[in-house]
Structure formats: C-alpha cells, structure tokens
C-alpha positions in Angstrom: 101.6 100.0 99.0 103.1 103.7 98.0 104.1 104.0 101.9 103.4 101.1 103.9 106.6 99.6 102.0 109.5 102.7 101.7 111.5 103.1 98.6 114.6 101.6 99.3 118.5 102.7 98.9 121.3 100.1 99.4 123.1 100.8 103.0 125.1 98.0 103.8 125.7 94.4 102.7 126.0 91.8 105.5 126.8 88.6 105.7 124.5 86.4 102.8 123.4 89.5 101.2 121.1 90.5 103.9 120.9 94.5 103.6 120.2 96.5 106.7 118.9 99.9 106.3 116.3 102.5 108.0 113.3 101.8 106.0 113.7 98.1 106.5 115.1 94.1 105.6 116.1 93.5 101.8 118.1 90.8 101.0 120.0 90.1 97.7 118.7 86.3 97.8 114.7 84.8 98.9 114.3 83.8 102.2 110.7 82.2 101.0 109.7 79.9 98.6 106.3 79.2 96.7 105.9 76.2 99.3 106.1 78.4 102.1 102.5 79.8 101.3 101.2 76.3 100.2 97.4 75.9 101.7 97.9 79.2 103.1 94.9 82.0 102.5 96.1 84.3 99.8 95.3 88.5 99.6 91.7 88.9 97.3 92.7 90.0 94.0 92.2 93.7 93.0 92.5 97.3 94.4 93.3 97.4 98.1 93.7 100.7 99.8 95.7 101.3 103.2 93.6 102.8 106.0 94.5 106.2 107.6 92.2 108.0 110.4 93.2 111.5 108.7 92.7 110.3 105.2 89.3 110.2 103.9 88.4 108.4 100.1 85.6 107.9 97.9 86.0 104.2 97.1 83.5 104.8 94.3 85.9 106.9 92.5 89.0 105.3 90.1 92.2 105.2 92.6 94.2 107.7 90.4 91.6 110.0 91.8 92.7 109.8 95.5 94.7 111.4 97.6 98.0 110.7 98.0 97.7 110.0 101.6 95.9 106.4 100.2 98.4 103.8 99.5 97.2 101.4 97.0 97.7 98.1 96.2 97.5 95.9 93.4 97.1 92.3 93.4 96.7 89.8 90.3 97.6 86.3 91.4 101.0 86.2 92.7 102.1 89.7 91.5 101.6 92.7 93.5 101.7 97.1 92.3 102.3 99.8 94.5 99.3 101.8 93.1 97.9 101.4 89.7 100.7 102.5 87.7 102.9 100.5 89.8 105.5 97.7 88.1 104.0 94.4 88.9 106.3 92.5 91.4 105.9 88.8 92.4 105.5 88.2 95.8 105.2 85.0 98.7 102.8 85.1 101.6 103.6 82.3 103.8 101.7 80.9 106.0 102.6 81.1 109.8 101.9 83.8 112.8 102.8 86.3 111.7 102.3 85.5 108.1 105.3 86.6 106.4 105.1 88.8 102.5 108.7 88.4 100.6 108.3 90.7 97.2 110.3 90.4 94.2 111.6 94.1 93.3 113.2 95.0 90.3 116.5 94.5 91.6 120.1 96.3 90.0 123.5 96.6 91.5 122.7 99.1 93.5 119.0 98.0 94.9 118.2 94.5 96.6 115.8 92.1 95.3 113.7 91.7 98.2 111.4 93.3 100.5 109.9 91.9 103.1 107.0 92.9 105.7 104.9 91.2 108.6 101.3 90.3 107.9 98.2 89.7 110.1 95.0 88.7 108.0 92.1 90.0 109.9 88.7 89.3 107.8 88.5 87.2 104.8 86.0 86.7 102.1 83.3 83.4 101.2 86.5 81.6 99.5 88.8 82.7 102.4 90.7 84.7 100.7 92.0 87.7 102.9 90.2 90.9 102.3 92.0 93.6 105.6 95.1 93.5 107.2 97.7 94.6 109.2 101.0 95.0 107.6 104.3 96.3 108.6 107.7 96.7 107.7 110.3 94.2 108.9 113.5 95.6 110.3 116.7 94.5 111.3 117.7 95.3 114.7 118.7 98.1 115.9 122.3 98.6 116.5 123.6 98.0 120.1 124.8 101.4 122.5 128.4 100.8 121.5 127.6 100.7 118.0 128.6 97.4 116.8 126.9 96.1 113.7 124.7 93.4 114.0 124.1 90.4 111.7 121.3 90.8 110.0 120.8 87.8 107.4 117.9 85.9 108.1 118.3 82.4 105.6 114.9 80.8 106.9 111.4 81.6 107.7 112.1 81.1 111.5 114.5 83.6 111.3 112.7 86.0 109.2 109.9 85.0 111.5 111.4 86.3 114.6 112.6 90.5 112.8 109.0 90.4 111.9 107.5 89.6 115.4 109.8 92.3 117.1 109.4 94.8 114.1 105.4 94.5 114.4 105.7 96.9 117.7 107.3 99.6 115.7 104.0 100.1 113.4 101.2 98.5 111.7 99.2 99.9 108.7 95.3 98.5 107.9 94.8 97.8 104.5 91.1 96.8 103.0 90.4 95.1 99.8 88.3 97.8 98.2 87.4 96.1 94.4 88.4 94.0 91.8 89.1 96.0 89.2 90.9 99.2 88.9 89.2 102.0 87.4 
C-alpha cells in the first residue's frame, strides 16, 4: 500500500483533531471501532499487490523483487504493512457501502494517528474473505472559491461514510490478493 495510501505531513488541525491535507483525512482520534467491522468480510491474509495497466509483475517471484510501480500489502489478522518491510499497523474495515478502512499509524506530535480510505470488495474467496478491491483515498473537501476553511472532522461512520463516497470519484486503485506468504 506504498502509494495507494500517501505518506502523510501534518497541515492543519481542525476542530476534534480531524487533519485536512492534500494526500488525504487523518485524524488524531478513531472514527471506527472493532464493532464497526463485526460480521463484516475481512481482506485474505497475505501479500496483496495493487494493480496498474503500465506495471507488469511476476507473482511467482518474492515481492522485494518487483518494481516499484507494485504497491504491496501486507495483511496478518487485523494488522496491515505497506510492503514487506513495512511496520505492521492495525487497522478496521467496517462494514457498510462503501466499506470504510481506518489504519492505526505510528502516530508522534507531528503525524496523526489515522488514515483512512474508501473500500469496494469485488471477489472474495471459499470462506468469503475478500481477495480484489477497489480502494481509494478519502479526502476532505475541497476548499470553497473564496477560500474559507471547511470543517473537516468526521466523529462517526456516517460521516466518514459520506468524504469517502464523494472522494471515490477522485481515484480508485485495484488491489488482488496474490499469496499467503511473503517470499
């Protein structure tokens, strides 16, 4: 998830600790809960690769061996890597349409503690467990032609709900599960 989830720099604080920045929503404080992806499917766990049409891989090959225009994912239960040297973050895919993915980032004073991004499961293996998406980014929005801030604090899922449905327009990435080990 190298790409499909920018680094982030701290911008501007806003009401609850909701930060709103270029590369997308953090807040200070969860929005989501365990119980929010209660009975929900979950992402298979292993190596998951983002899908690009100018970006071609051998699967077959250890992840550390392709390009870097691959993102890769980690997941192992409820903890998710941005590639396989990635710090392990844990994360909460509610349920809901659009599902919703809240990670845990290794937050300091000057970086938020949560990222957040807009998820549509489209195939899922024998145990339901989702094996490609779409993912995206979700943004606050943008700021208005006479340049007034906007509030930007989502404190529930309805509300976090609603950035993701009007960021989803702004760009989608595919991601397939590829294995469950990394090699």
């Amino acid at each position: 998830m190298r790409r499909a989830l920018a680094a982030f720099g701290l911008a501007a604080v806003v009401l609850a600790g909701c930060v709103k920045k270029e590369e997308g929503l953090t807040t200070l404080l969860p929005v989501l809960v365990a119980e929010d992806g209660a009975g929900a499917p979950d992402f298979k766990d292993g190596v998951w690769a983002g899908l690009s049409p100018e970006c071609s891989y051998n699967p077959n090959k250890p992840e550390t061996e392709w390009p870097d225009c691959v993102p890769v994912m980690i997941v192992r239960g409820q903890n998710l890597a941005r590639g396989s040297g990635g710090a392990s973050m844990p994360y909460v895919l509610a349920g809901g349409d659009p599902r919703l993915l809240q990670t845990h980032t290794a937050g300091t004073a000057d970086q938020p503690e949560y990222e957040y991004a807009g998820v549509r499961a489209a195939a899922f293996d024998a145990q339901r467990r989702i094996v490609r998406v779409r993912m995206w980014t979700v943004y606050c929005p943008a700021e208005p032609a006479g340049g007034e801030a906007t509030a930007c604090a989502p404190t529930n899922t309805a509300e976090l709900r609603a950035l993701a449905k009007a960021s989803e327009e702004l760009g989608a990435a595919e991601w397939i599960w590829v294995r469950e080990t990394t090699r």
